[in-house]
C-alpha positions in Angstrom: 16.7 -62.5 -34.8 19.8 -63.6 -32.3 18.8 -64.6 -29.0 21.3 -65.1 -26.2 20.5 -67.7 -23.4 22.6 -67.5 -20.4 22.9 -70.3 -18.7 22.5 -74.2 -20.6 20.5 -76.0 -17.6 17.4 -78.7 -18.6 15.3 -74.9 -19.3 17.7 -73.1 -21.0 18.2 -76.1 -23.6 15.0 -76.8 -24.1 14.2 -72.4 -25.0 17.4 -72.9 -27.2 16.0 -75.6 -29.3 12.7 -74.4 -29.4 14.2 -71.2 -30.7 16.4 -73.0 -33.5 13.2 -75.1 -34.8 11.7 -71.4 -35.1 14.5 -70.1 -37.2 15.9 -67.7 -34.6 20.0 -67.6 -33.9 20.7 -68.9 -30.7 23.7 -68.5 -28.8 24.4 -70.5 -25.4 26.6 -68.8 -23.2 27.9 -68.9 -19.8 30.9 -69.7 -17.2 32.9 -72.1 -18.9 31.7 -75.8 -17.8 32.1 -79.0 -19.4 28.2 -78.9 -20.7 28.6 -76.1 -22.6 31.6 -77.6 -23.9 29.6 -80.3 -25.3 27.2 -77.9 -27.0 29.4 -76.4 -29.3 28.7 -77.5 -32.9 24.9 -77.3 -32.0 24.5 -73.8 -31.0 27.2 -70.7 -31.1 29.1 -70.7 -27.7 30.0 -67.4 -25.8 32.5 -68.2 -22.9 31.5 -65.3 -20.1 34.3 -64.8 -17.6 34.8 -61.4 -15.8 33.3 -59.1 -18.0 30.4 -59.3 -20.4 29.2 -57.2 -23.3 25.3 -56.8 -23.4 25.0 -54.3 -26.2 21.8 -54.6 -28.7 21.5 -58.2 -27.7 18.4 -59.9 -26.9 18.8 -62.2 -23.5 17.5 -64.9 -21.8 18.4 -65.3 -18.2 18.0 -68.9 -17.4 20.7 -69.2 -14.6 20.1 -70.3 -11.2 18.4 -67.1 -9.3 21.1 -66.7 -6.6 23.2 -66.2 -9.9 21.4 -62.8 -10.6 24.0 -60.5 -8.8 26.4 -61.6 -10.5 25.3 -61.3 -14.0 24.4 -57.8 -13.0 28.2 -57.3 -11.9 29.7 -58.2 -14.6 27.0 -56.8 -17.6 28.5 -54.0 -19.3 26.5 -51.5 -21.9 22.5 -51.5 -22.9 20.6 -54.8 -24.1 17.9 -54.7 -26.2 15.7 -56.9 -24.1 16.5 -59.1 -21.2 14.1 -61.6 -20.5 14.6 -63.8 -17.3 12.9 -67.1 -16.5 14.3 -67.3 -13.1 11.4 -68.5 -10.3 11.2 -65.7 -7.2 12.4 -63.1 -9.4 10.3 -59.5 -10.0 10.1 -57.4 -13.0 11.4 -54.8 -10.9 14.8 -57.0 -9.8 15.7 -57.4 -13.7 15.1 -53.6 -14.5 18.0 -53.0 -12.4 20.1 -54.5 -15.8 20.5 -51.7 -18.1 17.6 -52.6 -21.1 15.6 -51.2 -23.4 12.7 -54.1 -22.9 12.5 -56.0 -19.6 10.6 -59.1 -19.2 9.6 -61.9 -16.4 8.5 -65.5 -17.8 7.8 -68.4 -16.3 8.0 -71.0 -18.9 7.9 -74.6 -18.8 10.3 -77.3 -21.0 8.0 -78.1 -23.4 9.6 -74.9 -24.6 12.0 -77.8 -26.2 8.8 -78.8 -28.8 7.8 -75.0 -29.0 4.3 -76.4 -26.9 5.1 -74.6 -23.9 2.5 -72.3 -21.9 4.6 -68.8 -21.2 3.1 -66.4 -18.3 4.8 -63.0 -18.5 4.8 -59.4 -17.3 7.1 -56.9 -19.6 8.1 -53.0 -20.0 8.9 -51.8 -23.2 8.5 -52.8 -26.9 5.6 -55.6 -25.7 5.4 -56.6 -29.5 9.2 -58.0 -29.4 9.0 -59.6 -25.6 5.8 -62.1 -27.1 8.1 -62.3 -30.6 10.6 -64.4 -28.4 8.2 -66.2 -26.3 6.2 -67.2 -29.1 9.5 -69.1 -30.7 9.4 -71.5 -27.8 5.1 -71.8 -27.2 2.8 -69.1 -26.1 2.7 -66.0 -24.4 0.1 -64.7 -21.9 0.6 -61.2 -20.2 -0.6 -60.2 -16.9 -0.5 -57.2 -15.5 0.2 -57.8 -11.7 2.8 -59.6 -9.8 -0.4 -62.3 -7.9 -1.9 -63.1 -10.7 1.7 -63.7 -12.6 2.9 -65.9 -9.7 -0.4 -68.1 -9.7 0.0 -68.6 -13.6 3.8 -69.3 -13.1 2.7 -72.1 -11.1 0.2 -73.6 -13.8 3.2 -72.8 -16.6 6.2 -73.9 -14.7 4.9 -76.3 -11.7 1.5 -78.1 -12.5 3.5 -80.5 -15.4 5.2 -81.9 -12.6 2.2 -82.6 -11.3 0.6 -84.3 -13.9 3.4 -86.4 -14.3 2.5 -88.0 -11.6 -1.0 -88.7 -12.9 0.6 -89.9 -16.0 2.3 -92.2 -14.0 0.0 -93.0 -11.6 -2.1 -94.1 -15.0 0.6 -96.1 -16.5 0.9 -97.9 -13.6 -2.6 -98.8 -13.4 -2.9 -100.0 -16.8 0.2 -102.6 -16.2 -1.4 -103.9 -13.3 -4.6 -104.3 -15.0 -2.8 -106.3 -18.0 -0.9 -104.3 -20.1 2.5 -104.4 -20.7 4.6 -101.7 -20.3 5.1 -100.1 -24.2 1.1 -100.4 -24.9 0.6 -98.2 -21.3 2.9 -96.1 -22.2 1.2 -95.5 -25.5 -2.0 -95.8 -24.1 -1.3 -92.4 -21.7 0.4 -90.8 -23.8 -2.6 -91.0 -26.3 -4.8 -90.2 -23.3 -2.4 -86.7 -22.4 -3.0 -85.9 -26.4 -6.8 -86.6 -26.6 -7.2 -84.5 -23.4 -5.2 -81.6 -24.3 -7.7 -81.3 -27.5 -11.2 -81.4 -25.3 -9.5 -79.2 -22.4 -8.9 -76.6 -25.5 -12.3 -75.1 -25.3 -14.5 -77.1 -22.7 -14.5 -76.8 -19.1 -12.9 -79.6 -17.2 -16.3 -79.7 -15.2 -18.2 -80.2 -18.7 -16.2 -83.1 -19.9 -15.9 -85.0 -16.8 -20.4 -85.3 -17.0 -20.1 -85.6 -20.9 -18.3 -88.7 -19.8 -20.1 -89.8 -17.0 -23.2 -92.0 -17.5 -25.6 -92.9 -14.8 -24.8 -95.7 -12.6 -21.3 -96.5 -15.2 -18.3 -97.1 -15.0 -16.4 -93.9 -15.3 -18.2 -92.2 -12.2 -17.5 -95.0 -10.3 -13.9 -94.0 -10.8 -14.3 -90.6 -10.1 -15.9 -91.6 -6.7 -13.0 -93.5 -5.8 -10.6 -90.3 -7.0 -13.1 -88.0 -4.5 -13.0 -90.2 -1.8 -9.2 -90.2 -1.7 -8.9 -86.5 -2.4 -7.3 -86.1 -5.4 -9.0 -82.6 -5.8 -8.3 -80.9 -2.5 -4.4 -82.6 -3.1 -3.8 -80.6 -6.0 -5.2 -77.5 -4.9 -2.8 -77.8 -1.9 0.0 -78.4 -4.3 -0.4 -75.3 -6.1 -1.2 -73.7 -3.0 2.3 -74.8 -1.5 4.0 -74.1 -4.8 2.8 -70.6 -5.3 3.8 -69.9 -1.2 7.2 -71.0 -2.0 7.3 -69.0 -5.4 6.0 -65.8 -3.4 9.1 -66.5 -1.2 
């Protein structure tokens, strides 16, 4: 299957290669720009100036979302799908483009390793919509614009988030002797040993699976309540999700 991606920002590249690893044709167009210049020999390049043919094809809208009026101005005929991973946008805004399947996605760009989480709402051939998503990770429809925007957060925000605890971590472990390449293994390790447990536990199950009496892990996790790491995050995806429901 071809897959168009408009737009070749850090998200769009990283859908694009997840797509190539999963065998799909990708094609990276936009207005011309020196970046998309540089992609040509990797992926098929489609210049877009005034006018732009949409027939049969399957796109990706990962432009900037003030850019949305203008790919509607300048989209002539009747896609197959259009899929648009634009933040603040609703399923209703991209119906407007003339489609025979609509979707909304919020995906994150881990897309790049095809490990990405992928939060949608969709009209149409639902089938095809989670075809494409599932080429860069894995889809998950909801059914109403709330409970999209707060698992847009989780999909698209939240790894920003944990960056910082990934940080915060490697930091620690410097200061506490290691040198920079063994923390940076050593978290990374951690991030991959979590994502396994978090699979099918609840977070509130592992934490006391880990926490002895009187030891040394829930002395930690004191230290982490006391300085309010919970209620911080909670507030961060509460602020995120205000801003996303604009």
């Amino acid at each position: 299957m071809k897959i168009t991606i408009i737009g070749a920002g850090n998200m769009g590249l990283a859908m694009a290669n997840g797509l190539k690893s999963a065998g799909f044709e990708v094609v990276l167009a936009g207005r011309f720009s020196g970046r998309l210049e540089a992609l040509r020999g990797e992926f098929n390049i489609e210049i877009i100036d005034k006018n732009y043919d949409i027939n049969d094809k399957n796109i990706i809208l990962a432009i900037k979302p003030n850019a949305l009026e203008w790919f509607k101005n300048i989209a002539n005929g009747k896609a197959n799908s259009i899929i648009s991973v634009l933040a603040r946008t609703s399923l209703e805004q991209i119906q407007a483009i003339n489609a025979i399947n609509h979707a909304i996605c919020l995906p994150n760009i881990a897309a790049k390793d095809r490990a990405s989480i992928n939060p949608y709402m969709a009209s149409g051939d639902i089938e095809m919509i989670e075809q494409i998503l599932n080429g860069f990770g894995k889809a998950v429809k909801f059914d109403s614009k709330a409970t999209f925007d707060a698992a847009s957060i989780i999909s698209g925000c939240a790894p920003a988030y944990l960056a910082l605890v990934a940080d915060a971590i490697n930091s620690a472990a410097v200061r506490s002797g290691l040198n920079l390449s063994d923390a940076q293994a050593m978290t990374s390790g951690l991030f991959n040993s979590f994502a396994t447990l978090i699979e099918n536990r609840h977070p509130a199950l592992i934490r006391d699976s880990i926490c002895s009496p009187a030891g040394t892990t829930i002395e930690g996790v004191c230290k982490l309540e006391e300085a309010g790491v919970r209620t911080a995050f909670i507030e961060a995806i509460k602020a995120s999700l205000i801003k996303q429901r604009g």
